[in-house]
Phi, psi and omega in degrees: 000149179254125179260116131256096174270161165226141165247171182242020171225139157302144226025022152292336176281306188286326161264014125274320157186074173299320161322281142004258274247309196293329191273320183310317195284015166260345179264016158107009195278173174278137174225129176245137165232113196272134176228131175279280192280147182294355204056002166345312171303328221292347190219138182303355188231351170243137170277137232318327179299327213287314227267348165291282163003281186314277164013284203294343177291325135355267232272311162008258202304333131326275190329302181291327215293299199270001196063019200259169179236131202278142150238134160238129197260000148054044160299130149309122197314171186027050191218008184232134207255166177243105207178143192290347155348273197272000000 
C-alpha cells in the first residue's frame, strides 16, 4: 500500500503521526510525507533560507528514520491560499 500524509508545517507530520506512519512502513508499505510549507518563518533569529534549510534538512532526516520519501512543496509560511496556485 502507498501512505500519503500531508502536513501544512515542517513537523507537523512527525508530531502527529509518525508512530502511525513507522509501523506501516516497518510492515513493508510505501510512505510520502508531503510538506506544503517551507518554515521561513519558524525562527526570530535567523533569516528566512537559513531557517528554511534547516526545517527541510529536518524533515529529511525524519524522513530516513522511517524510510519515507519527502515531497516538499516549499510553500512560504503564511503564504498559502485556497487558490489554484497552492
Amino acid at each position: 500500500m502507498k501512505i500519503l500524509a500531508i502536513g501544512a508545517h515542517p513537523d507537523d507530520v512527525e508530531f502527529l503521526c509518525a508512530g502511525t506512519l513507522a509501523l506501516y512502513a516497518a510492515q513493508g508499505h510505501e510512505i510520502f510525507i508531503a510538506i506544503a510549507t517551507n518554515g521561513n518563518v519558524g525562527s526570530p533569529t535567523l533569516e528566512k533560507n537559513e531557517i528554511s534549510a534547516i526545517r527541510k534538512k529536518e524533515s529529511l532526516e525524519a524522513c530516513k528514520l522511517i524510510n519515507a520519501k519527502l515531497i516538499w512543496m516549499n510553500f512560504d509560511d503564511e503564504w498559502l491560499f485556497d487558490n489554484k496556485e497552492t
